[in-house]
C-alpha positions in Angstrom: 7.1 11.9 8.8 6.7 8.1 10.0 8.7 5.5 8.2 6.4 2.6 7.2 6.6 -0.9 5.5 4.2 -3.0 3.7 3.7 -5.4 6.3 0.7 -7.7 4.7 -2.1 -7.3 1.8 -5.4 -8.8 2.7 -7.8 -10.0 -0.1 -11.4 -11.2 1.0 -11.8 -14.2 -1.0 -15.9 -13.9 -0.1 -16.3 -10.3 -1.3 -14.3 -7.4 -3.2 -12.4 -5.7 -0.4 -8.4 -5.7 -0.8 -6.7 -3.9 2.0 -2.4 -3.2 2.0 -1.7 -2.9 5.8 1.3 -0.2 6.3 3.0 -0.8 9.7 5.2 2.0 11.4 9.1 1.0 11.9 9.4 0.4 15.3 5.9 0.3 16.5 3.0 -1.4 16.3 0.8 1.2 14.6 -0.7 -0.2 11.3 -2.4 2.0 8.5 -4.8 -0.3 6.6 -5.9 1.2 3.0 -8.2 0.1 0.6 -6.9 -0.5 -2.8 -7.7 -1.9 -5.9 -7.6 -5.3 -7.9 -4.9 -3.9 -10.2 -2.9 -2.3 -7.5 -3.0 -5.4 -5.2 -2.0 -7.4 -8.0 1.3 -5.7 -8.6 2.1 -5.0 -5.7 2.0 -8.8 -5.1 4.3 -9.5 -7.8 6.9 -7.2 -7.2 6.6 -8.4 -3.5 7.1 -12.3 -4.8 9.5 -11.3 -7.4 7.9 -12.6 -10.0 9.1 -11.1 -13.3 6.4 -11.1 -16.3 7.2 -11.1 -19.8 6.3 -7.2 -20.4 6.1 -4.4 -18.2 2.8 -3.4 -16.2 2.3 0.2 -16.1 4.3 0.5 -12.6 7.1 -1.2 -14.7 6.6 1.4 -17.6 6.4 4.6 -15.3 9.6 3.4 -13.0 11.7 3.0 -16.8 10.4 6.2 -18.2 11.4 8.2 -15.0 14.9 5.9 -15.1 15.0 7.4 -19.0 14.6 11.1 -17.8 17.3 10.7 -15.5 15.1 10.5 -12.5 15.3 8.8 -9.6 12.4 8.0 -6.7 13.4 9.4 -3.8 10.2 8.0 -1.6 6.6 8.2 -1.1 4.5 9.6 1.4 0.6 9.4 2.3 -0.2 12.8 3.2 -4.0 12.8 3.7 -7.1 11.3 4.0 -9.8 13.5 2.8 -13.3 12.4 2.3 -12.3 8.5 3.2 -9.5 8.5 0.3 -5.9 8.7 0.8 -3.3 10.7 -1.0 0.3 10.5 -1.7 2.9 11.7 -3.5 5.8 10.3 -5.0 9.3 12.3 -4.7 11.3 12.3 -7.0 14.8 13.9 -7.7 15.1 14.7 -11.2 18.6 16.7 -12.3 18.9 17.3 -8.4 15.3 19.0 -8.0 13.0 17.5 -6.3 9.8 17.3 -7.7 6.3 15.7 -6.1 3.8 13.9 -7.8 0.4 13.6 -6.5 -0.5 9.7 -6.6 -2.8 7.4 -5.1 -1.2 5.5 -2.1 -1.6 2.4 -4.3 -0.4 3.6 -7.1 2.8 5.3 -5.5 3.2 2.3 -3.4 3.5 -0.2 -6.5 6.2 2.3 -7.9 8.2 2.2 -4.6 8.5 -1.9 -4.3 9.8 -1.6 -7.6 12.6 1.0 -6.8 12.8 -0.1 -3.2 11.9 3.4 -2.4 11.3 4.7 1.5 7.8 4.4 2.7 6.5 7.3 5.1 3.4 8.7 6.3 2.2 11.8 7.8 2.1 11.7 11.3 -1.0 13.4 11.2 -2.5 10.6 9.0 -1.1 7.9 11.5 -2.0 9.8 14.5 -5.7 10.1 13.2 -6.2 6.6 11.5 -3.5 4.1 12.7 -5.3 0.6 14.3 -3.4 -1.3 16.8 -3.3 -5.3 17.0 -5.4 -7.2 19.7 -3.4 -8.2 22.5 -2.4 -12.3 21.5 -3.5 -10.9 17.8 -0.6 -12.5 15.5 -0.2 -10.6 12.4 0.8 -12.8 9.8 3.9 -11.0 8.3 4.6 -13.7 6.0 3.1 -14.6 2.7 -0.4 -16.0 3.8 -1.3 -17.6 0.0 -4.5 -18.7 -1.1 -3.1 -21.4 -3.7 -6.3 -21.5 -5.9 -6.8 -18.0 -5.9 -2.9 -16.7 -6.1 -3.8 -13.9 -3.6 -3.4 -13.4 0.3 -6.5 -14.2 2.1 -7.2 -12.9 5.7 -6.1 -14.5 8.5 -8.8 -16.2 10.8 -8.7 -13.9 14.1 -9.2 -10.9 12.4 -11.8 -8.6 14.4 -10.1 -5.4 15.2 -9.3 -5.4 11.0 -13.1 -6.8 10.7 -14.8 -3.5 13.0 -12.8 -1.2 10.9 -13.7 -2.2 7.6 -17.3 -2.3 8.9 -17.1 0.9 10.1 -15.9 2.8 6.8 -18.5 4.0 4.1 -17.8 2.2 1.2 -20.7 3.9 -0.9 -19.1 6.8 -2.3 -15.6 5.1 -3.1 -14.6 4.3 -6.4 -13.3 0.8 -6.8 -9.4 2.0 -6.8 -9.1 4.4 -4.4 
């Protein structure tokens, strides 16, 4: 397995695409996954530490687990299978561990919350990671739209740009 971070998420302020761009430890491999409005969303404001009057449902799911005496262990995206990824979320739960499947955006949401361990497949990786432009600059810090409260994509974007052209977006639900 490949250990990964949540390097950037990327909100096209023109149309509906929202992309979280995973990048290896150590490398310069990036896995960019398509997630949706929800996910982005609290992703975002676990990432910014903001703290909201009630719990979201990644709030609600991390306490319940904490209240069964569970503990995430990490995540992993294991798959892509018909354009959608899949994860699972480990957990260790009276010292058995148990995997739940998840989507990526869903278990990543969980595992900002719990500062949980990010991995990938390598076959995932080896099959679908994109590599920066050489004198690309991938904006690691938080690139804010102020009006809309959300990341918006960087100018020199065209390696990001030919993949997202390139993907089938037909068949996809709108939170894969």
């Amino acid at each position: 397995m490949i250990e990964a971070t949540i390097d950037s998420l990327h909100v096209s302020l023109t149309g509906q695409t929202k992309i979280v761009l995973l990048k290896e430890i150590d490398s310069d491999r990036y896995l960019p996954i398509l997630i949706g409005p929800d996910a982005v969303e609290a992703i975002r404001l676990e990432l910014q530490n903001i703290v909201l009057p009630r719990p979201m449902t990644h709030d609600l799911l991390k306490n319940v687990i904490g209240a069964m005496n569970g503990k995430i262990s990490h995540i992993v995206v294991t798959e892509l299978r018909n354009d959608t990824f899949y994860a699972k979320i480990v957990l260790d739960v009276d010292g058995k561990s148990m995997e739940i499947d998840s989507r990526p955006s869903d278990a990543l949401a969980l595992a900002v919350r719990v500062k949980a361990k990010i991995f990938i497949t390598e076959s995932v990786m080896d099959d679908n990671a994109i590599y920066p432009e050489v004198g690309l600059d991938i904006d690691t810090g938080a690139n804010l739209d102020e009006e809309a409260g959300l990341e918006s994509q960087p100018e020199n974007l065209e390696a990001f740009e030919d993949f997202i052209d390139s993907l089938d977006l037909d068949d996809l639900d709108t939170e894969a």
